[in-house]
Structures are given as structure tokens and as C-alpha cells.
C-alpha positions in Angstrom: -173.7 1.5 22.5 -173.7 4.9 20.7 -174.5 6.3 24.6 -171.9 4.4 26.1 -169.2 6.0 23.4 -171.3 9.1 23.9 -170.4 9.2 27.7 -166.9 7.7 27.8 -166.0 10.6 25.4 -166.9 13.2 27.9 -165.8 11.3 30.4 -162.2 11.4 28.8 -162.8 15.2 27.9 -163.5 16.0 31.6 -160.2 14.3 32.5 -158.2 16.1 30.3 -159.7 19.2 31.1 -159.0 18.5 34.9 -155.5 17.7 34.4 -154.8 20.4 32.2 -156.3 22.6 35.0 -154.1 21.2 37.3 -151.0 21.3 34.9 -151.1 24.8 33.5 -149.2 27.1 35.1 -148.6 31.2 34.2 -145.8 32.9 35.0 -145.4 36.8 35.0 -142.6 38.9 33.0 -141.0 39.4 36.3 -141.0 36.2 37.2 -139.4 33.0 36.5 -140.2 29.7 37.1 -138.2 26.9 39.0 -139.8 23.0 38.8 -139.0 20.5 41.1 -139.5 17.1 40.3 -139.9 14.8 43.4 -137.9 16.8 45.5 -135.3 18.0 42.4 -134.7 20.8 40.5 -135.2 20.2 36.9 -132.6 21.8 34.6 -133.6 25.2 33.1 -135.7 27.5 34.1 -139.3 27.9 33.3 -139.4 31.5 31.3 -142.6 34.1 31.8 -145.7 32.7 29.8 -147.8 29.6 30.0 -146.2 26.4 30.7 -147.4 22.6 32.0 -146.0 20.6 34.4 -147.3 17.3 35.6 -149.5 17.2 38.1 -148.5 15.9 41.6 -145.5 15.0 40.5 -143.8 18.2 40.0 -144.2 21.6 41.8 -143.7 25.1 40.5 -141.6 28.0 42.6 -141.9 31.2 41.4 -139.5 33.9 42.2 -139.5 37.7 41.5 -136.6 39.2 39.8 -137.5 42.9 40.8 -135.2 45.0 42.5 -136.2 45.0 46.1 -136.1 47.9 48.4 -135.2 46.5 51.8 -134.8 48.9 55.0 -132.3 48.4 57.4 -133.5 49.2 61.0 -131.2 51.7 62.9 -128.2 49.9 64.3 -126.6 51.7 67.3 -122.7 52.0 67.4 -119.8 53.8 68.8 -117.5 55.0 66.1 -113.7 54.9 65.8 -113.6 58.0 67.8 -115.5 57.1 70.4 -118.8 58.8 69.6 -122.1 56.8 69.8 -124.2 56.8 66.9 -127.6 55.6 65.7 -127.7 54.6 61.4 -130.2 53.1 59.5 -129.8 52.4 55.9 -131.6 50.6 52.7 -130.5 47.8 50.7 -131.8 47.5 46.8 -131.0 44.0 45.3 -132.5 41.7 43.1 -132.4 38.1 42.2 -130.0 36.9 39.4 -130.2 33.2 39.5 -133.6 32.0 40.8 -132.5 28.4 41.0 -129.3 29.4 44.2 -132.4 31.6 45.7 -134.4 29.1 46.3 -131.7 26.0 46.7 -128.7 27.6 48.4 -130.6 29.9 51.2 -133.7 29.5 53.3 -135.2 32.9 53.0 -132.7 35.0 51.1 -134.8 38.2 51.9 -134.0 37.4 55.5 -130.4 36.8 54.8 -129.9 39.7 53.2 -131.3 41.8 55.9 -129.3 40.1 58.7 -126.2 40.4 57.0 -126.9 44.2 56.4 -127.5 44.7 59.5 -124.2 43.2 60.7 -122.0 45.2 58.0 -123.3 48.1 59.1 -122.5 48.0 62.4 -119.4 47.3 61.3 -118.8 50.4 59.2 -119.9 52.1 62.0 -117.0 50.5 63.9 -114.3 51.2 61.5 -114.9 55.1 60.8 -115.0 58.0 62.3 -117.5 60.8 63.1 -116.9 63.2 60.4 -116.6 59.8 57.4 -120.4 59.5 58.2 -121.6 62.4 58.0 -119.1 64.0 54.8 -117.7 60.9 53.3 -121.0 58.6 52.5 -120.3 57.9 49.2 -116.9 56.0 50.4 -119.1 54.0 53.2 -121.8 53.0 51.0 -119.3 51.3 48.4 -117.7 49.5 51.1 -121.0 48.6 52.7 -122.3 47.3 48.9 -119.2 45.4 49.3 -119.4 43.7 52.2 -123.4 42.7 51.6 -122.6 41.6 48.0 -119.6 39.5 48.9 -121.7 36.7 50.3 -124.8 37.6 48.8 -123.1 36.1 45.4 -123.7 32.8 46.2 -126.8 32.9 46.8 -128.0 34.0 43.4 -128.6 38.1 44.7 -126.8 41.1 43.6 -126.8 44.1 45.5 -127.6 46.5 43.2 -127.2 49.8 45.7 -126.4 50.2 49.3 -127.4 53.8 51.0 -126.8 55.5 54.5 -130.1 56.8 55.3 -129.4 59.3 58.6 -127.1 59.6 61.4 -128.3 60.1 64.8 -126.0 62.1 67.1 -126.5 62.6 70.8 -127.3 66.3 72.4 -124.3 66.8 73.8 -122.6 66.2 70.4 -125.3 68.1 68.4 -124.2 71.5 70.5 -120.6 70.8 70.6 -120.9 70.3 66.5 -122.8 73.7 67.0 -120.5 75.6 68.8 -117.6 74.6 66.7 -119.3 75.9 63.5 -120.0 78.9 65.2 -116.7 79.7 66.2 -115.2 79.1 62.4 -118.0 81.2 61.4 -116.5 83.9 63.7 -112.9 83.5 62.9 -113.6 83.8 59.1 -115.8 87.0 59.5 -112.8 88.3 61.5 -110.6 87.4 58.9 -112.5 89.1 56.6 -112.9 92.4 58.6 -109.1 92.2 58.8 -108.3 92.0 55.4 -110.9 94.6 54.7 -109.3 96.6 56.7 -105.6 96.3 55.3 -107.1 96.8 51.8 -108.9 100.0 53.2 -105.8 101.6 54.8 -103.9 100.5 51.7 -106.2 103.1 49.5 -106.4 105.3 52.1 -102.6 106.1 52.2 -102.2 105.7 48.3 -105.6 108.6 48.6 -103.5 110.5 51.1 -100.2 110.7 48.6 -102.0 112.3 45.4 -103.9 114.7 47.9 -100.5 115.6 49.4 -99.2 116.2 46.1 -102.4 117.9 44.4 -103.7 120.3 47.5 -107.0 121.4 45.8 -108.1 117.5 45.7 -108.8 118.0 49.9 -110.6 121.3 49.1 -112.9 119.1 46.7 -113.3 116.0 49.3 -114.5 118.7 51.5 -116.9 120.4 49.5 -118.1 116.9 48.3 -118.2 115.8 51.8 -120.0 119.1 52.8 -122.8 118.4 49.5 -123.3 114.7 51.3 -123.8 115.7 54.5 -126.5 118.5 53.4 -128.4 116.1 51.3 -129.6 114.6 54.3 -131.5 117.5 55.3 -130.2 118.2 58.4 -130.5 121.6 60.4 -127.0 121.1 61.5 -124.3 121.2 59.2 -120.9 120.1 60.8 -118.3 121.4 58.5 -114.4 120.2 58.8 -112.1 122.9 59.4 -108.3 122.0 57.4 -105.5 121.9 58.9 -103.9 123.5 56.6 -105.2 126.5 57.1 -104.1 126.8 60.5 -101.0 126.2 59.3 -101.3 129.0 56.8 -102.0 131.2 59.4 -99.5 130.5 61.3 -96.9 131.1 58.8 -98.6 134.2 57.9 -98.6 135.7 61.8 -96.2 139.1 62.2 -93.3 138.7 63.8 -93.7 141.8 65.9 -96.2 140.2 68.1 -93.8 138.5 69.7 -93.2 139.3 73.7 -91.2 142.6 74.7 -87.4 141.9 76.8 -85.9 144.5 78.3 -84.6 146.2 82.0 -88.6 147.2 82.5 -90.8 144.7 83.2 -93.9 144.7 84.7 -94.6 142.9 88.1 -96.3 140.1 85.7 -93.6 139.4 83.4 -92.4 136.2 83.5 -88.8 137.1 85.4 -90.7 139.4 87.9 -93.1 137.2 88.6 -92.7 135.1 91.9 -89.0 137.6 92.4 -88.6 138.7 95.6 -87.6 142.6 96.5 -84.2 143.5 96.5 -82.1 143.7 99.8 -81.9 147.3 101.6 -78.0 148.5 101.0 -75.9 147.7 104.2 -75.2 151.0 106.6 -71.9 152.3 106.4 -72.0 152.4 110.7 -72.2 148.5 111.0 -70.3 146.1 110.4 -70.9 143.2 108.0 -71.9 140.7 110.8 -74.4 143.1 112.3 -78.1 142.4 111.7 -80.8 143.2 113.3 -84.1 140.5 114.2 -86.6 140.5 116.7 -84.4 139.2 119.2 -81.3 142.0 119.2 -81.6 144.8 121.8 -81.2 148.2 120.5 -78.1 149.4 120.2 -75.3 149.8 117.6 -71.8 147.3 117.6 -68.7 149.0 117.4 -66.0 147.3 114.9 
């Protein structure tokens, strides 16, 4: 009898131990646990830690409530200017009410994924060239908009939405190119030119105390002739003023000037190219008489 007791006993202990083997149930910190109990949900959710449910009868999802990082492949699209583009982006969301994760969508990875694929391509639709590649922060918010819109209902949040790259074709790569290289070159002109202004500006303002204080070019030029020789040159190019010359010419005689006068020299400037005076007429002609090559000798009588 004592046997019998003895083996029902651990008979019974081996059951319990079986079905609370097949009962228990762990669930992690990031985890939470939803029980369905032939074929429902029962209300509330199972919360990280051990927990039982009953055998057969119910069954245990578990779902992760970390933020997952989801890549969006590159979606191919012509912008509202007409430019064709390749972008590729990355989704971060989590799962805010495990119960519409499981019940409301099939896979709600996979639904995520599609339908950030689709907004995308529709952001790439509805803005132009220069709005993806300066303005991101403005596409990602509407992006994160578009995804989390639908995404509600099935117990996800988009947490962040971000444009990864922009493809561009060749062609556009060197046009982009060019164009930053001519703005390069129109602000560096710019620049020379107002460089220049300002120079000329101080150059005349230099140029009016010098032409009031004359011994302030005597010192540029001795400071210019001390910068030159400190180059060590054997040839020293020294500037000659011009007011010196102007000295000088103030300070010529005024008797150098040219002689005028009845006798000039055959080189003068009146004798020069003058041609010899006519012979006076003979008193035995008359005034119509002339003699060439072609007159026979002889005299006309008045």
C-alpha cells in the first residue's frame, strides 16, 4: 500500500513538473508578451519576467519593442525638374502596442518597408534637384510623415526617417561641376575688382599728401631704392623723378634759345628747302621776253 502511495506521489510530482515545463514561459525586458487563448487575444499584456499560461490551450507571441533600423533599398526617380535620381534611405521605428502588431498587420516589418519604399519615391516626385541635396532635413520630416501616418494603426511609430545618398547621373555630376566653377571664378573676379578699387582708392589719397609734402617721394624712393638692394642684386634700377626734369627745365637760360635775323645759314629753318632768287630782268627786253631751250638767239624789239 505504502508503495502504491509511494509511486502515485511521484507519479503526480512528474506531472506537475511536466506541465509546469510546458506552462512557464520567460519573457525578456524588451519584450512583451501577447496570449492567445483558442484563437483570441486575452486582455493585457504579459509584462517581461516569468509567467504561465496553460498548456495547449493558450499560446504565447512575443514581440520586440526595440527600435529597429530598417534600410530602404535605392528607389530610382525623376525629380520635379526633370532630373533622374537614385535614393536610398533608413527607417528607425519601434513597436508601441504589441497587441495591433501582431493582430492588425501580417508582418508589420514588411509593411513598413513597402510603404517606405513607396513614400520615397514619392518625395522624389514632388521636389526638386537642389531640395535633395540642401534641404534634407525638410524631406525627411515629410517622409517620417508619410510612413507614420499609416504606420499608427498598426501599433508602430516611426521614430526617425533619414535620406541616406543621392545618386546623380555623369552628365549632371559635370554640369553641377562646371557651374561651381564658374561661381568660383566670378567671386574671385569680384574680389580682384574690389581690390582693386580699394587700391586705387589709397593710391590717389597717397598721391595727394605727396603732392602737398614733396620730400615724402624723395623718401618712397630712397625706401624703394633700400628694398630693392636688399635683394642683393648686381643691378640696381633706380627711378629718375620727374620732378627734376621739370626743375631743370625751369632752370634752363633763356639765351639758348635759336638766333632770327636777315643772316641765316643755308640750314636754318626758312633757308632750308628755299629756292635761289630770280636773276633781275635786262633793261633791253621786254617783260614778255624769256629765253628757254627752244628760242633762237636773238633779241625782241618793243
Amino acid at each position: 500500500m505504502v508503495e502504491e502511495l509511494l509511486a502515485a506521489g511521484i507519479a503526480a510530482a512528474a506531472g506537475v513538473a511536466v506541465y509546469l515545463g510546458a506552462a512557464a514561459r520567460v519573457v525578456k525586458q524588451y519584450e512583451r508578451g501577447v496570449v492567445f487563448r483558442f484563437g483570441r487575444v486575452r486582455a493585457g499584456v504579459r509584462p517581461p519576467g516569468f509567467t504561465m499560461i496553460v498548456p495547449v490551450v493558450d499560446r504565447l507571441r512575443k514581440v520586440n519593442l526595440q527600435i529597429v533600423t530598417l534600410p530602404v533599398p535605392a528607389q530610382e526617380g525623376i525629380t520635379r525638374d526633370n532630373v533622374t535620381v537614385r535614393v536610398d534611405a533608413v527607417v528607425y521605428f519601434k513597436v508601441v502596442d504589441p497587441a495591433s502588431a501582431i493582430i492588425e498587420v501580417e508582418d508589420y516589418r514588411f509593411a513598413v518597408s513597402q510603404m517606405a519604399q513607396t513614400s520615397l519615391r514619392s518625395i522624389i516626385g514632388k521636389s526638386d534637384l537642389d531640395d535633395l541635396l540642401s534641404n534634407r532635413e525638410k524631406l525627411n520630416q515629410g517622409l517620417e510623415l508619410m510612413i507614420d501616418s499609416p504606420a499608427m494603426g498598426w501599433g508602430v511609430q516611426i521614430d526617425r526617417v533619414e535620406i541616406k545618398d543621392v545618386s546623380l547621373p555623369e552628365t549632371m555630376k559635370r554640369s553641377m561641376a562646371r557651374q561651381a566653377e564658374a561661381d568660383r571664378e566670378r567671386r574671385a573676379r569680384v574680389i580682384n575688382a574690389d581690390a582693386e578699387l580699394q587700391a586705387s582708392r589709397k593710391l590717389a589719397e597717397a598721391a595727394e599728401v605727396m603732392s602737398e609734402q614733396p620730400a615724402a617721394l624723395q623718401l618712397r624712393l630712397l625706401q624703394t631704392v633700400v628694398a630693392v638692394a636688399a635683394e642683393k642684386n648686381s643691378t640696381l634700377v633706380l627711378p629718375f623723378p620727374v620732378e627734376l626734369l621739370r626743375f631743370l627745365e625751369r632752370a634752363a637760360p633763356a639765351g639758348h634759345e635759336a638766333p632770327s635775323g636777315p643772316h641765316r645759314g643755308p640750314d636754318s629753318a626758312e633757308g632750308a628747302g628755299t629756292p635761289p632768287p630770280l636773276p633781275a630782268p635786262d633793261p633791253d627786253r621786254g617783260p614778255a621776253a624769256t629765253d628757254g631751250p627752244g628760242d633762237r638767239p636773238g633779241r625782241l624789239s618793243a
